[in-house]
N, C-alpha and C positions, 0 to 999 in steps of 0.2 A: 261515753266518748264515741265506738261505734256508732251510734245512732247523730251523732251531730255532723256526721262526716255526707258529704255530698258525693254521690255518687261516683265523679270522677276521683275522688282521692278514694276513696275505696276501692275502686279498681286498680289504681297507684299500688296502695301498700298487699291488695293479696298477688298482684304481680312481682312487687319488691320481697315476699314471701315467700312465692314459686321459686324463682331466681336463689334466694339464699338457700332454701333445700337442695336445690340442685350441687351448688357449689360445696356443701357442707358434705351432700351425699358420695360426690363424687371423692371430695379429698379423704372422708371415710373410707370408702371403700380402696381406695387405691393401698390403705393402711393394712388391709386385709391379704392383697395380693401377694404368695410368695414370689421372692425374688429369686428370678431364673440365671443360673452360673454354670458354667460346664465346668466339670471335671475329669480331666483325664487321670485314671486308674491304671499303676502298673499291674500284668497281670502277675497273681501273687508267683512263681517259680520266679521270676525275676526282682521283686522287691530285695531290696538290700544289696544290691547287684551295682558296682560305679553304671553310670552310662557312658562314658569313656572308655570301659573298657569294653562296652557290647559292640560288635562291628557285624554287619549283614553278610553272611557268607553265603557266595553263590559259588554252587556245584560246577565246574568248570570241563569240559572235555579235550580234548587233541586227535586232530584227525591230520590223516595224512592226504594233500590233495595233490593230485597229479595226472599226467597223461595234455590233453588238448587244451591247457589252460595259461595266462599268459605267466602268471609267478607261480610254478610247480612249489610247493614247501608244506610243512609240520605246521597246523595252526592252531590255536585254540579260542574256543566259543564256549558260550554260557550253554549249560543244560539245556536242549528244547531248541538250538538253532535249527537249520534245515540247510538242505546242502545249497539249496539259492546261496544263501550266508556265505559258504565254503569255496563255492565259484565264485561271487564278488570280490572277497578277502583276497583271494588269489589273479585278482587283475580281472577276471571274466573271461570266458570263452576265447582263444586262438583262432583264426581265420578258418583251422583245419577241421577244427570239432564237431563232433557228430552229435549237437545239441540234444537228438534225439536220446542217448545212450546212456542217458542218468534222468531220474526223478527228480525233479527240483525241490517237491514236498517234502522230499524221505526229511524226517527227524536225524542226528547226529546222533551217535553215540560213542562214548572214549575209545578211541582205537580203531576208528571207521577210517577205511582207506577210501576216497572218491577219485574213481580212473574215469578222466573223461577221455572215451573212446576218439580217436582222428577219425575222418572221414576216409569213405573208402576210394580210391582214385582220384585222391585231391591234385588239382593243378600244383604242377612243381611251385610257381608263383607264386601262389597262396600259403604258402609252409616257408617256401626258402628264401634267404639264405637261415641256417639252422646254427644252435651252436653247438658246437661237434663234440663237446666235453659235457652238455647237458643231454642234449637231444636223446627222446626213447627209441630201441631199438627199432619199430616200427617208420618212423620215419626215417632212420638212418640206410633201411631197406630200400627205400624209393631212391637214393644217390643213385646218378648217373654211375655204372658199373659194381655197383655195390647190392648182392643180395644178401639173403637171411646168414650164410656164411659168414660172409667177410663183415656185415655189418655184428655180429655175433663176439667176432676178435675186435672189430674198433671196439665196442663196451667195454668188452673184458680187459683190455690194453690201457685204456683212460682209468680202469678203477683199479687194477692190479699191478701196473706200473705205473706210469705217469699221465698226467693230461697233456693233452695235446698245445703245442706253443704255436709251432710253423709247419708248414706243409712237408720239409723234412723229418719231423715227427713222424708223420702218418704214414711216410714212406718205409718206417721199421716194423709196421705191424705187418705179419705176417701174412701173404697172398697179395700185398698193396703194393705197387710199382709206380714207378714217376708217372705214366700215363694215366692211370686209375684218378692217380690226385691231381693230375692236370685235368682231369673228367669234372670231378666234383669240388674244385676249388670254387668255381664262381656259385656254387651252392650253400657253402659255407662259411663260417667266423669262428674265429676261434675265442671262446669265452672265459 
């Protein structure tokens, strides 16, 4: 039968030959490929464990922030913050700050106090008006008539007795006269 075929159909069928091997070879071999499936494996200390009740705990700190920043307070950060973190959290830097007087890199650790330092000879402008029941001793020293003394009893008189209301308040602490607080009224608010 080969032999009676004419050339061009012989070239037909060992073409129509080539072609079914291919296609027979191919659906063969794909029969062979294993099939690829991921499996995610719990690791064994947790098998048997609900996953509702596994919760990711992160180690948590509190630092105390204070001094030249605009919301002095307690905060708390994850493990591994940096005091950048601690000065953001806290409003950022105050007009008065001595940007210079803290590392921004430093690492946090539980219990870390961050005192951002005030500047030294800062324009009355730039700090005041202050609030006279927050504000730190140091700037309370800059009030018009008011040194490390007198500014020593305002503290002690806001945390020991009372905060301050009205400008008669401030008249009770001791060394402070109506003048003094007619001095440093337009300095201050009362918070």
């Amino acid at each position: 039968m080969w032999s009676e075929l004419s050339g061009k159909q012989k070239g037909g069928l060992v073409g129509l030959a080539v072609v079914a091997a291919l296609v027979a070879g191919y659906w063969l071999g794909r029969g062979d490929q294993p099939v690829k499936k991921t499996i995610e494996r719990e690791p064994i200390e947790n098998r048997g464990r609900s996953k509702e009740s596994e919760t990711l705990q992160v180690e948590m700190v509190l630092v105390d922030v204070k001094g030249a920043v605009v919301e002095p307070g307690v905060y708390e950060f994850e493990k591994g913050a940096r005091v950048q973190d601690a000065i953001e959290r806290a409003g950022g830097f105050d007009l008065s700050a001595d940007v210079e007087s803290v590392n921004l890199a430093e690492i946090l650790r539980d219990g870390d106090e961050v005192d951002v330092k005030y500047q030294k000879n800062t324009p009355l402008d730039a700090v005041f008006p202050i609030g006279i029941n927050t504000a730190p001793l140091e700037i309370i020293e800059q009030l018009p008539g008011i040194g490390p003394g007198l500014a020593t009893e305002i503290v002690r008189w806001r945390s020991e007795v009372a905060p301050f209301e009205t400008a008669a308040d401030l008249e009770r602490v001791p060394g402070i006269g109506p003048e003094t607080v007619r001095q440093i009224l337009p300095y201050i608010k009362f918070d």
